[in-house]
SEDREN-844951 format. One line per field, with one value per atom (N, C-alpha, C, O, CB): x, y, z; residue in three letters; residue number from 1. Coordinates in steps of 0.001 Angstrom, whole numbers. Each point is the difference from the previous one (the first is absolute). Glycine has a CB too. Layout:
N
X <- X,...
Y <- Y,...
Z <- Z,...
residuo <- ALA,...
num <- NUM,...
END
This chain:
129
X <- 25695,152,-1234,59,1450,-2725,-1095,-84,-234,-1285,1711,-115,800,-411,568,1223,973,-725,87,2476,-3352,-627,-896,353,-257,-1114,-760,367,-630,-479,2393,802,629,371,-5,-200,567,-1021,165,1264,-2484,-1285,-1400,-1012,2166,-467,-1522,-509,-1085,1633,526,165,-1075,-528,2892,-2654,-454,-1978,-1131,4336,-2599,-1292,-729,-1189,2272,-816,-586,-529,-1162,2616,-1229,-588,-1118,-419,2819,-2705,-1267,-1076,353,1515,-2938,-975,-1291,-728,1964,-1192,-1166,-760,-625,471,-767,-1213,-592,-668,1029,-218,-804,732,1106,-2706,1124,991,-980,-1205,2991,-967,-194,240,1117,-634,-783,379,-142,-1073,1063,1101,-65,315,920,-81,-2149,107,462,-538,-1283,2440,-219,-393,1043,582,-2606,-560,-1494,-819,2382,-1673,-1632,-1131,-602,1068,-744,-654,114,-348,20,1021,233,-1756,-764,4038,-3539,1298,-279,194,546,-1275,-563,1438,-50,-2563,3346,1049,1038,-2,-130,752,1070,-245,761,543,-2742,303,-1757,-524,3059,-3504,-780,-640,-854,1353,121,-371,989,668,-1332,314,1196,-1196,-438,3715,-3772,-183,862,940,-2952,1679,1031,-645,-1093,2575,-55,-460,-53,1125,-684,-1444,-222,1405,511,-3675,3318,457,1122,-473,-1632,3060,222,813,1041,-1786,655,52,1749,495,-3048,3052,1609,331,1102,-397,-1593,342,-929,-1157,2406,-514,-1035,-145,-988,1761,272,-167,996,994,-1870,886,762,-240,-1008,1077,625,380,1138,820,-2912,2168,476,288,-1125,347,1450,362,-457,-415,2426,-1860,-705,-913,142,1986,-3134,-231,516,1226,-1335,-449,470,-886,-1089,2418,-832,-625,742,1213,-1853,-341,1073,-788,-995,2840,-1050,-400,-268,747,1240,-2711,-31,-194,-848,39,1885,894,-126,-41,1874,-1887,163,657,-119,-1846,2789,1467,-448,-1167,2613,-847,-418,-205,-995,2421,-225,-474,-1268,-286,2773,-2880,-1480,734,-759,86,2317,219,-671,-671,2626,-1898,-520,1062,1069,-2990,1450,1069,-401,-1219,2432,-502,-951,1282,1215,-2719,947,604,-548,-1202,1538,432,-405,1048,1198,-2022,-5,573,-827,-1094,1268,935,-86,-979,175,2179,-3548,-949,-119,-1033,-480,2980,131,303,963,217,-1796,663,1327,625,-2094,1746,2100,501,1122,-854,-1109,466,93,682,-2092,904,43,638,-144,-1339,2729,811,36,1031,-290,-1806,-600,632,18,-2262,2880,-150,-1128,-933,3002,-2033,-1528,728,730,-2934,1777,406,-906,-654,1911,-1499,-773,190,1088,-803,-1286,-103,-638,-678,449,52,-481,72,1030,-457,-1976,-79,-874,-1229,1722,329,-139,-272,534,998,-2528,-467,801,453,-2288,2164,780,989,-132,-1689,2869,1443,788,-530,-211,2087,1283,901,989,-1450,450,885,-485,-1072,2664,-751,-866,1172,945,-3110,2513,749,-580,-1036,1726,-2,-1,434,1208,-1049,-430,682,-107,-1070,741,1222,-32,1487,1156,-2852,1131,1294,125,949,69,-1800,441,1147,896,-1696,844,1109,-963,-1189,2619,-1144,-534,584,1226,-1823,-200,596,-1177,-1172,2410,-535,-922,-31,912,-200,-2084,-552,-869,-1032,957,853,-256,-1541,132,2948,-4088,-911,-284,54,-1179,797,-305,-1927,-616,3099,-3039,-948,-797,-768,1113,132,-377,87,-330,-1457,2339,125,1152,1094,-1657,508,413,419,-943,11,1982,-156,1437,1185,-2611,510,1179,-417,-984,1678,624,-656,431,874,-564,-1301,351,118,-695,-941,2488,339,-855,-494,3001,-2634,-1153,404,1097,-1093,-1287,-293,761,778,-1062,373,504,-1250,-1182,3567,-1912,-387,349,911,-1310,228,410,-914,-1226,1426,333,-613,645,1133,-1312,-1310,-268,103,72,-1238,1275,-368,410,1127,-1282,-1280,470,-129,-362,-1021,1937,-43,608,-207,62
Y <- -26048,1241,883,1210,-2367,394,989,514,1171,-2515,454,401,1763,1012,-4194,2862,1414,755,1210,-1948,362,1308,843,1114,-2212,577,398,642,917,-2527,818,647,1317,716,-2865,2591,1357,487,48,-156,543,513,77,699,-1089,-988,95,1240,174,-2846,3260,1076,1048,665,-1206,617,735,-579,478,83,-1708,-823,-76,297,-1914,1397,-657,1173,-248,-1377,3206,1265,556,1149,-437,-1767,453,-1542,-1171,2929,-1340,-469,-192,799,-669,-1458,-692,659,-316,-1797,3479,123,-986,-902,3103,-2166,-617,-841,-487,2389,-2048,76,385,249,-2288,2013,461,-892,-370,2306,-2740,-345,367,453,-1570,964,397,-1364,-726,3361,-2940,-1134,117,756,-1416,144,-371,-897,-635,1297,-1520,-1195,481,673,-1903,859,595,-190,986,-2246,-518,-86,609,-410,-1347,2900,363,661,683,138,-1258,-474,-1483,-424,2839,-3273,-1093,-962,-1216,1820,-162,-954,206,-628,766,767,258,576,-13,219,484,677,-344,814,1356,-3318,72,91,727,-1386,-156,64,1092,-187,-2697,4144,1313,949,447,-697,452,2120,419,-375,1254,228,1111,1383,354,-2225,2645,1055,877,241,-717,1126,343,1414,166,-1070,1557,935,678,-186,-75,774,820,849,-183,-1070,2484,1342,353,1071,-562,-1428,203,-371,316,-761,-238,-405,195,-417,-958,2175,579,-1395,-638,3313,-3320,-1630,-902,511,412,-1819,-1141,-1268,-621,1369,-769,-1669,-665,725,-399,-1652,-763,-473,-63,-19,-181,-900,-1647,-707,2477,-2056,-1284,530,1165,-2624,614,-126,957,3,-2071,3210,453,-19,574,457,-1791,97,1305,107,-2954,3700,578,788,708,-564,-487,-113,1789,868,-3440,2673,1318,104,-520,1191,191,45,1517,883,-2995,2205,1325,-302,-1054,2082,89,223,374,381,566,-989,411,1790,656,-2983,2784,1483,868,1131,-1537,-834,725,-861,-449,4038,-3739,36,-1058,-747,1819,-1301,-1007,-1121,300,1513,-2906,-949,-731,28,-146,-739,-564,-1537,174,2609,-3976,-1052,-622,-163,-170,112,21,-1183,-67,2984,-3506,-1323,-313,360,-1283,143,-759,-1084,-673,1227,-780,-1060,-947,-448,2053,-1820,-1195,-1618,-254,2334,-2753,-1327,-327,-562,351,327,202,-1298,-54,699,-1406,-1595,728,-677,-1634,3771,80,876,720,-1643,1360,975,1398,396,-2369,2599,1376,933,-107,-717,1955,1125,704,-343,445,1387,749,1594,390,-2405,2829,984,1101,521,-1489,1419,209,1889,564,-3442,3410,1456,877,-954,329,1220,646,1378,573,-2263,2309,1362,627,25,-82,494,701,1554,962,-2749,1667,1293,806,-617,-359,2101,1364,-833,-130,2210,-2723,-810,512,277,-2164,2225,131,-823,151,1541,-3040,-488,-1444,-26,2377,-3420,-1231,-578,259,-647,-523,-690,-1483,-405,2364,-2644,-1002,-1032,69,1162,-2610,-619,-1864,-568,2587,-2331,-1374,-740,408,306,-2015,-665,292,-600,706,833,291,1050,-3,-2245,3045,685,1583,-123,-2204,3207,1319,845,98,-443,1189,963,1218,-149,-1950,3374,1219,50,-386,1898,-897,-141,1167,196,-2882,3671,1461,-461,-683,2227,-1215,-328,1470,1215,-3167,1069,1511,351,-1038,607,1126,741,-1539,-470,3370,-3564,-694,-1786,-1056,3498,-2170,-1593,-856,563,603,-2740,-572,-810,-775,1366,-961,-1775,-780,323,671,-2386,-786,-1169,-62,803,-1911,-1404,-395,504,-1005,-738,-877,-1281,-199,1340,-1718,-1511,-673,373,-324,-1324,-1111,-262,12,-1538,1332,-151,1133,-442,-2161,3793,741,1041,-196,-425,1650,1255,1041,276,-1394,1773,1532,808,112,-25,205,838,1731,424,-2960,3407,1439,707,-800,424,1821,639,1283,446,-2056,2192,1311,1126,-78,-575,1660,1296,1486,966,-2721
Z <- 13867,-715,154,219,-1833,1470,-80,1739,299,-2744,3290,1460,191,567,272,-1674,327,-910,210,353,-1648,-343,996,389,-2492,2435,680,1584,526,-2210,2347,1033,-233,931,-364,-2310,-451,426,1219,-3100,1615,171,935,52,-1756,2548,964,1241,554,-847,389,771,-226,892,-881,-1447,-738,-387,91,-914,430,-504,1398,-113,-2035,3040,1548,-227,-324,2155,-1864,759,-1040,-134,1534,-2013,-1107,246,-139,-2290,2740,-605,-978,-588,1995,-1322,-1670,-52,1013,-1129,-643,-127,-926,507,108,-1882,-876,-1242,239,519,-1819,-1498,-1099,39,538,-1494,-1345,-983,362,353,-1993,-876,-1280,-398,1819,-2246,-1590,-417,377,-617,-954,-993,-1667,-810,2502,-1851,-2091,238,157,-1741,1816,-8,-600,626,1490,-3104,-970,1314,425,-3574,3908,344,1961,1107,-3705,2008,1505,683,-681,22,2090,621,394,1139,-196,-2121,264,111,180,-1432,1171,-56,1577,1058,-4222,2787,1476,1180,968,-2343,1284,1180,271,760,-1140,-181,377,1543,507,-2655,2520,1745,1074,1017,-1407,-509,961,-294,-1060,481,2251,-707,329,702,-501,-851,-411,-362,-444,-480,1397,-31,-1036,-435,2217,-2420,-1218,-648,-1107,1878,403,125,1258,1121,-2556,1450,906,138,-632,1214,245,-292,-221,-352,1885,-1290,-654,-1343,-450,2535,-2826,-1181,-1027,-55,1148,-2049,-1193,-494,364,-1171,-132,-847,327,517,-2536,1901,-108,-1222,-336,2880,-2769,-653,-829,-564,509,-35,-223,-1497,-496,2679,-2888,-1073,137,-918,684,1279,1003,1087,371,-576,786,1354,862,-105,-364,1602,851,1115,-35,-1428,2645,1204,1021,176,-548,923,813,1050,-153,-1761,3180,1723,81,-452,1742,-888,975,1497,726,-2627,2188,1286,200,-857,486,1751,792,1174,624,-1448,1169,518,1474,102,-2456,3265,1246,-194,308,1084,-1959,-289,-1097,-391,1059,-776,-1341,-1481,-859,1948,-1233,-1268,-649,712,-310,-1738,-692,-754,-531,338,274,-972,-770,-171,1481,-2019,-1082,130,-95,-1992,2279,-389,-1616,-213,3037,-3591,-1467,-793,-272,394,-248,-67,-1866,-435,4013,-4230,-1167,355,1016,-1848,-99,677,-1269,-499,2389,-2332,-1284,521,724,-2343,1314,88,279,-899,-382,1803,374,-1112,-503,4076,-3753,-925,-1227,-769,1849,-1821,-1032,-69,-988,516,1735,-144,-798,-542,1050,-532,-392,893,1226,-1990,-71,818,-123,-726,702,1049,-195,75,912,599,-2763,22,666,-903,-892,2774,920,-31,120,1325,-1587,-58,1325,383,-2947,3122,1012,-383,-357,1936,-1469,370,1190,75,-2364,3085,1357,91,-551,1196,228,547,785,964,-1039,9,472,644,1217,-778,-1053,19,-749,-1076,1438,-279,-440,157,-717,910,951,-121,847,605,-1096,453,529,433,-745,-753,2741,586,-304,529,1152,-2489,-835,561,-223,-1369,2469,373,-1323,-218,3247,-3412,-421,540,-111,-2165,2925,-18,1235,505,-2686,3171,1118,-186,844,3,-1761,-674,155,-295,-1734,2299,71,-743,59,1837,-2811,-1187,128,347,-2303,1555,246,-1662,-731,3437,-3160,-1615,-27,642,-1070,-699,-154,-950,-1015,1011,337,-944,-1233,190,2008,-3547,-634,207,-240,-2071,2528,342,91,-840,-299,2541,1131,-647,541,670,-2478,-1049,664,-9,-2616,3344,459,-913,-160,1883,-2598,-1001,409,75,-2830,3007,248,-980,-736,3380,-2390,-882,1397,704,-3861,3448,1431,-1146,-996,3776,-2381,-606,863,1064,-1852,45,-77,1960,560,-4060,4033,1524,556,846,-711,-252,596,434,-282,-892,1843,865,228,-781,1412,-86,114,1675,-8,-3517,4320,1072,-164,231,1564,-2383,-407,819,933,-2228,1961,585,-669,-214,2006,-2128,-1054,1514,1174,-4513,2384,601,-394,735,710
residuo <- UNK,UNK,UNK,UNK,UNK,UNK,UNK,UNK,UNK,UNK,UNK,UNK,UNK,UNK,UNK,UNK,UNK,UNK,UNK,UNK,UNK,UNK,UNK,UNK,UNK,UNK,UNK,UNK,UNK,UNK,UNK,UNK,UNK,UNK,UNK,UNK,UNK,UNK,UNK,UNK,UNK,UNK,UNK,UNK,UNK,UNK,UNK,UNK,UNK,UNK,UNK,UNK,UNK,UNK,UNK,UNK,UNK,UNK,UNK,UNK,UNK,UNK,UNK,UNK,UNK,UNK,UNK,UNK,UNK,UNK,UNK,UNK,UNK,UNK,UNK,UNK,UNK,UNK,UNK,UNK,UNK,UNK,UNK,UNK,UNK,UNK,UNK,UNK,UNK,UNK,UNK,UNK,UNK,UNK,UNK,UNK,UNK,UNK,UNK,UNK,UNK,UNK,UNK,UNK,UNK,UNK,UNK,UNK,UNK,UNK,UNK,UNK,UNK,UNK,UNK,UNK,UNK,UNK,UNK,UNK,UNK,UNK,UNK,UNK,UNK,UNK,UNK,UNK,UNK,UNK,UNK,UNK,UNK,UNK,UNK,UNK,UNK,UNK,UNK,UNK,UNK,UNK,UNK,UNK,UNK,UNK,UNK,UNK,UNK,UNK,UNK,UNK,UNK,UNK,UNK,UNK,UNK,UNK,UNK,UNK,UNK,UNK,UNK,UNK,UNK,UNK,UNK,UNK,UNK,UNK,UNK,UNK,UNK,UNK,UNK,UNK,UNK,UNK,UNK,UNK,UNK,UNK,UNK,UNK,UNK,UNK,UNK,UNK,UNK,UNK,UNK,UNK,UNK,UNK,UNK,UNK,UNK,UNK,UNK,UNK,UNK,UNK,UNK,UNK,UNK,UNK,UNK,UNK,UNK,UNK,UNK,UNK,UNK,UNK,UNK,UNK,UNK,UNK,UNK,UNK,UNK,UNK,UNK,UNK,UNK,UNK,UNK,UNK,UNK,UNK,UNK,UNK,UNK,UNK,UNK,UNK,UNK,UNK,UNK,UNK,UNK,UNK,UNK,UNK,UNK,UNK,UNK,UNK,UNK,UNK,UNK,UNK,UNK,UNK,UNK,UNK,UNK,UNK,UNK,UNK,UNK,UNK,UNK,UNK,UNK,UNK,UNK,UNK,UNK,UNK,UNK,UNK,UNK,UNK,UNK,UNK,UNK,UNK,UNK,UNK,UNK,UNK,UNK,UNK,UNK,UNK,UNK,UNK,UNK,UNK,UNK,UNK,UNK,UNK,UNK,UNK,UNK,UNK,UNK,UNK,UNK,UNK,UNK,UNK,UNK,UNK,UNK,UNK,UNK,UNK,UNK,UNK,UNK,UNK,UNK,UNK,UNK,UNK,UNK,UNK,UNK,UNK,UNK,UNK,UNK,UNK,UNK,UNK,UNK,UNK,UNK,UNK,UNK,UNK,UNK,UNK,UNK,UNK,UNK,UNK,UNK,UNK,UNK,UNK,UNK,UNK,UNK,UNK,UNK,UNK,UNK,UNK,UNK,UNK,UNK,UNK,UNK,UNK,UNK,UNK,UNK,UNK,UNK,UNK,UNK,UNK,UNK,UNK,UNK,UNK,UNK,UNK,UNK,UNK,UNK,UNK,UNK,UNK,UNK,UNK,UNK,UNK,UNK,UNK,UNK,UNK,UNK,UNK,UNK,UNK,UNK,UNK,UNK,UNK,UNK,UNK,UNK,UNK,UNK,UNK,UNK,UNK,UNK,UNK,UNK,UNK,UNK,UNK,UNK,UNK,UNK,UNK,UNK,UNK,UNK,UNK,UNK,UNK,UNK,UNK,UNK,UNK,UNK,UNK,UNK,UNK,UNK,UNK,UNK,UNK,UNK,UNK,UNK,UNK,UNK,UNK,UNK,UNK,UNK,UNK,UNK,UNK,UNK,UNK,UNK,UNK,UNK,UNK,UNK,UNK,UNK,UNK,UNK,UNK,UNK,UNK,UNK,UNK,UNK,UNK,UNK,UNK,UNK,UNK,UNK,UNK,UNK,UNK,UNK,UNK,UNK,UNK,UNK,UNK,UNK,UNK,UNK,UNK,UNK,UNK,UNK,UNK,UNK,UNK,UNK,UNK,UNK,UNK,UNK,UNK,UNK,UNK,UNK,UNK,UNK,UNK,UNK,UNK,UNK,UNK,UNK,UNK,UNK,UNK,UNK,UNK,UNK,UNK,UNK,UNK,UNK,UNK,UNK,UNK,UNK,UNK,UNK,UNK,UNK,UNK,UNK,UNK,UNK,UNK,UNK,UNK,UNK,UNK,UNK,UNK,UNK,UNK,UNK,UNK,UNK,UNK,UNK,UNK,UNK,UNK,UNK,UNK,UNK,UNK,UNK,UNK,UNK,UNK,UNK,UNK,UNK,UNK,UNK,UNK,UNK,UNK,UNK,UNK,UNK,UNK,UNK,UNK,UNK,UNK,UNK,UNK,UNK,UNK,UNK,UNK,UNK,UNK,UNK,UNK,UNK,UNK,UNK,UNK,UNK,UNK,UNK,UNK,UNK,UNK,UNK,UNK,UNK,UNK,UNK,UNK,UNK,UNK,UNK,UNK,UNK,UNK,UNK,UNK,UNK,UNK,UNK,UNK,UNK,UNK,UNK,UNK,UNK,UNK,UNK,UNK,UNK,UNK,UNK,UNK,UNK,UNK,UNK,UNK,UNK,UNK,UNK,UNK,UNK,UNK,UNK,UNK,UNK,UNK,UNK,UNK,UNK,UNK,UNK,UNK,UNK,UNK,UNK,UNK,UNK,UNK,UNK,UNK,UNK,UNK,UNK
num <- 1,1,1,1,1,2,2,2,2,2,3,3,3,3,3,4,4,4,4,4,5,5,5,5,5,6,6,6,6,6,7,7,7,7,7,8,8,8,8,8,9,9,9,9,9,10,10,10,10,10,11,11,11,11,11,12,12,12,12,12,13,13,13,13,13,14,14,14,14,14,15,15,15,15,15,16,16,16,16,16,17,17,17,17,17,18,18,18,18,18,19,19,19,19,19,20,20,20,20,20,21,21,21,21,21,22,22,22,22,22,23,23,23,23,23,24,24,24,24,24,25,25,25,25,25,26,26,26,26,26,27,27,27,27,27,28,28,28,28,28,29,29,29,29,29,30,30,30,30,30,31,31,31,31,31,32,32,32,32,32,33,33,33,33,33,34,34,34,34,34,35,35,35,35,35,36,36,36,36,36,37,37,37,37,37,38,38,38,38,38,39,39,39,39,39,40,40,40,40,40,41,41,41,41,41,42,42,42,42,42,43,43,43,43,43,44,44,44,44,44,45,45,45,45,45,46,46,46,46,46,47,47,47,47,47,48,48,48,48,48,49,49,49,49,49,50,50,50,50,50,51,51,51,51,51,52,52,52,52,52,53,53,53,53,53,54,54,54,54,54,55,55,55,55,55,56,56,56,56,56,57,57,57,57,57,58,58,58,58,58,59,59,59,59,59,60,60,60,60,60,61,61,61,61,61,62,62,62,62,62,63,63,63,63,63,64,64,64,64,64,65,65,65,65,65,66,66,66,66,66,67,67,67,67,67,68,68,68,68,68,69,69,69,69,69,70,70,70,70,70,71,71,71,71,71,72,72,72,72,72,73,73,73,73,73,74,74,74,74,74,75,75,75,75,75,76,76,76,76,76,77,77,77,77,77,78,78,78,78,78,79,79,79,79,79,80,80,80,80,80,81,81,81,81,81,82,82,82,82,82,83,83,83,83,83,84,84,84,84,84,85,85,85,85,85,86,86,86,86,86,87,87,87,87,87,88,88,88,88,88,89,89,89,89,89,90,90,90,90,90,91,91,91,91,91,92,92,92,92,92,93,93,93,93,93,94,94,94,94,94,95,95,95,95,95,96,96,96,96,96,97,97,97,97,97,98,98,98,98,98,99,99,99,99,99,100,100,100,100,100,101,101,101,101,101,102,102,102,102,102,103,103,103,103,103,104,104,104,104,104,105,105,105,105,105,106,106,106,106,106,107,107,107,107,107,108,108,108,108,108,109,109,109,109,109,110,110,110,110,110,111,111,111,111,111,112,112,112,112,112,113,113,113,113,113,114,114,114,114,114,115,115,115,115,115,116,116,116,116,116,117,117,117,117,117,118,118,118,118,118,119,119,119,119,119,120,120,120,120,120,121,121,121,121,121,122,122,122,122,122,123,123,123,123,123,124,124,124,124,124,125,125,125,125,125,126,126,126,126,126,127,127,127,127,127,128,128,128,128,128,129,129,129,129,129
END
C-alpha cells in the first residue's frame, strides 16, 4: 500500500530536491530530546511560522523550476497513535498542492494559512504557490 502511495506521486517528488529541514517541538526540553542530533534550519524565506500540536519535522525541497516544497511529517511515536494538528503560514501563497496518501488535492489558503491534522505516522508533501 505504502509503495502505491508514493508511485501516485513520485513523478512529482523525484523533480524536487532535499535542501535542508526544519523542526517544531512541544517537548519543554527541546531540542534535547527529538531532534538533538539534526541541524536545522532556523528559518526560510517561504514560511512566516509553523507548528505543531505534536512534534513537526519538515524537509525542504526545491523543484527543478525554483518552486519550493515542504515534506511535513507528524514526528509522534506512531505506538502512541497521536495525531498532529499542524498549522502553516506561507509567504506570498494563495494556494498549495497538497499531496497525502499519494493522493493530490489543490487547498485555497486564507492569507497564506495551511491547517491539516496528519494521523499518527503520517505526512504530507506541500508545494505552495
Amino acid at each position: 500500500m505504502v509503495n502505491q502511495e508514493v508511485l501516485n506521486f513520485d513523478h512529482v517528488y523525484l523533480s524536487f530536491d532535499w535542501v535542508d529541514v526544519m523542526t517544531y517541538s512541544t517537548t519543554p526540553d527541546f531540542p534535547v530530546v527529538n531532534f538533538r542530533m539534526i541541524e536545522t534550519l532556523e528559518s526560510h524565506p517561504r514560511i512566516k511560522s509553523f507548528k505543531g500540536s505534536e512534534d513537526v519535522l519538515m524537509g525542504v525541497f526545491k523543484g527543478k523550476n525554483g518552486e519550493d516544497g515542504f515534506q511535513v511529517v507528524n514526528f509522534t511515536d506512531p505506538a502512541y497513535g497521536k495525531s498532529n494538528d499542524v498549522v502553516i503560514n506561507f509567504k506570498n501563497a494563495t494556494h498549495a498542492l497538497v499531496y497525502i496518501d499519494g493522493e493530490a488535492s489543490t487547498v485555497k489558503l486564507k492569507s497564506g494559512r495551511l491547517s491539516i491534522t496528519l494521523p499518527s505516522g503520517s505526512s504530507m508533501f506541500v508545494i505552495p504557490y
